[in-house]
C-alpha positions as CSV (number, residue, x, y, z in Angstrom):
1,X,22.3,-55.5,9.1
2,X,22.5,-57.0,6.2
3,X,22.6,-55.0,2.3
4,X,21.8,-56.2,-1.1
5,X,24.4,-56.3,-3.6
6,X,23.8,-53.1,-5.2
7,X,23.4,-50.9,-2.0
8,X,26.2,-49.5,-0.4
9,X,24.8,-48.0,2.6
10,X,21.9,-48.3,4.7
11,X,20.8,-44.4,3.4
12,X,20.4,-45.1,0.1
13,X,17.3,-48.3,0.8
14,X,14.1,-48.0,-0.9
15,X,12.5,-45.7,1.7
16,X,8.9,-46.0,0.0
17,X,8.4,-49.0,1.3
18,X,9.3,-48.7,4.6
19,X,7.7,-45.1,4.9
20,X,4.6,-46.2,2.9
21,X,1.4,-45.6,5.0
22,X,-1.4,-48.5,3.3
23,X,-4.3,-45.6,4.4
24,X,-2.7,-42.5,2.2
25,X,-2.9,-42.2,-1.7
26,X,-0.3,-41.8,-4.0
27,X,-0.6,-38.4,-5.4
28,X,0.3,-37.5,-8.8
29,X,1.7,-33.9,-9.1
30,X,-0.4,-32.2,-11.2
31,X,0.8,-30.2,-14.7
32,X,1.5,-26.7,-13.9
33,X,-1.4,-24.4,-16.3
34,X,-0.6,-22.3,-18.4
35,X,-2.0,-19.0,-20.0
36,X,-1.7,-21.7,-23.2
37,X,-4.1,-24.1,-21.4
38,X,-7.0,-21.7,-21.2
39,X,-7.2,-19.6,-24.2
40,X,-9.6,-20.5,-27.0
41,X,-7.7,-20.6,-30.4
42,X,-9.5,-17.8,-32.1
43,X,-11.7,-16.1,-29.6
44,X,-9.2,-13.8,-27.8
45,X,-12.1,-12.8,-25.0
46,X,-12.8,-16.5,-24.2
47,X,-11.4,-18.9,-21.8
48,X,-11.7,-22.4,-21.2
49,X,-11.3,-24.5,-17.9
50,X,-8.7,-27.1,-18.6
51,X,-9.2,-30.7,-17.0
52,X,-7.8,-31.3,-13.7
53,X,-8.4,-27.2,-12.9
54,X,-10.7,-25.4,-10.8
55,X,-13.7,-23.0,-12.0
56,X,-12.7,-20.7,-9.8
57,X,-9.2,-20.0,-11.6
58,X,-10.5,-19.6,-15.1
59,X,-13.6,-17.0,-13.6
60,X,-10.0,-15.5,-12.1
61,X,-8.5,-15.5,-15.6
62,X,-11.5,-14.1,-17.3
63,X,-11.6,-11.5,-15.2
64,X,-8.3,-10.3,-15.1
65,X,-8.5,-10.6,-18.8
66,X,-11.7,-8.6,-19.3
67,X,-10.1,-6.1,-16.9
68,X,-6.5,-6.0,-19.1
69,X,-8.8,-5.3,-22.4
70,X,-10.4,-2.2,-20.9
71,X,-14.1,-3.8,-21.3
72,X,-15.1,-3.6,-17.7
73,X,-13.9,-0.2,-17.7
74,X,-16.1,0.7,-20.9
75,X,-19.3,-1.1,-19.6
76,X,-18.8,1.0,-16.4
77,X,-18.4,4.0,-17.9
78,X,-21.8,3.8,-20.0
79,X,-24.2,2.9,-17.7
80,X,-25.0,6.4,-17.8
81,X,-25.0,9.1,-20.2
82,X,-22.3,11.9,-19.5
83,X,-22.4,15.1,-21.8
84,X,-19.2,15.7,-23.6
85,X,-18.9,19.1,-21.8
86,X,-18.4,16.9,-18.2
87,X,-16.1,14.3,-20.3
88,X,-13.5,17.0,-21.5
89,X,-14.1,18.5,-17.1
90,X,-13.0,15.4,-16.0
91,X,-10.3,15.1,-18.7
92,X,-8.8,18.3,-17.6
93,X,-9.1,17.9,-13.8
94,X,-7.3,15.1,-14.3
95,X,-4.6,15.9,-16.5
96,X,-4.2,19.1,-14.4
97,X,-4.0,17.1,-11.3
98,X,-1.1,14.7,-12.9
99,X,1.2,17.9,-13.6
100,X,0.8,19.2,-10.3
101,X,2.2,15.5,-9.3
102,X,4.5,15.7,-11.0
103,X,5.5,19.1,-10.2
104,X,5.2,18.1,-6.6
105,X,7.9,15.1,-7.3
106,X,10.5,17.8,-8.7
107,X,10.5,20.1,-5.8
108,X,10.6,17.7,-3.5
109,X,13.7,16.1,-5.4
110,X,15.1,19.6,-5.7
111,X,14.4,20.4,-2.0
112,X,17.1,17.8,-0.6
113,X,19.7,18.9,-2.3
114,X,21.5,21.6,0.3
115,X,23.7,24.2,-1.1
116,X,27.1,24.1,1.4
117,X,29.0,27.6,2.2
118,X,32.3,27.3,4.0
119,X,33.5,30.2,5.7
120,X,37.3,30.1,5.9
121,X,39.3,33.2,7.4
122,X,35.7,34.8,7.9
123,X,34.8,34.9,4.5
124,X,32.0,32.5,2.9
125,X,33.1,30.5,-0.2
């Protein structure tokens, strides 16, 4: 088989043309997003949908931003009205549920740790 000047071995041919199908396109490979590409300069709670990306990743992005700014959390907590009594309960239980967690992760970390007596001429040491 014969090689052009410049090739040195058969490996190194121009395989897009002999692996070209007519019927496929040529994709392009699109420009990876970033956070950069959907923020609004000056509106820190609003997102944009860049060209050449899907609605459904900027919905995605909106959410997870609403959800890292504590707003979902806020509407859900006021669509009812809970006395400040029940606010400073839940408080509590929760705070007291946290320390016995906690509490919980200490003994169990102090409970693996066996105490080793060696008895040597009948005598434990």
């Amino acid at each position: 088989m014969a090689y052009s000047r410049n090739q040195k071995h058969r490996n190194q041919s121009d395989t897009n043309s002999r692996n070209h199908d007519p019927k496929k396109k040529n994709f392009k490979r699109r420009k990876r997003l970033t956070r950069q590409d959907y923020q609004i300069p000056g509106i820190p709670t609003g997102v944009k949908v860049p060209e050449g990306s899907s609605i459904d990743q900027a919905l995605q992005r909106f959410r997870k931003m609403m959800k890292h700014t504590g707003i979902i959390q806020e509407v859900k907590d006021k669509r009812y009205y809970i006395k400040p009594n029940q606010v400073r309960k839940v408080e509590k239980e929760r705070a007291i549920g946290m320390m016995k967690s906690e509490q919980r992760k200490i003994d169990r970390s102090n409970s693996n740790k066996h105490t080793w007596t060696a008895i040597i001429d009948g005598i434990a040491r």
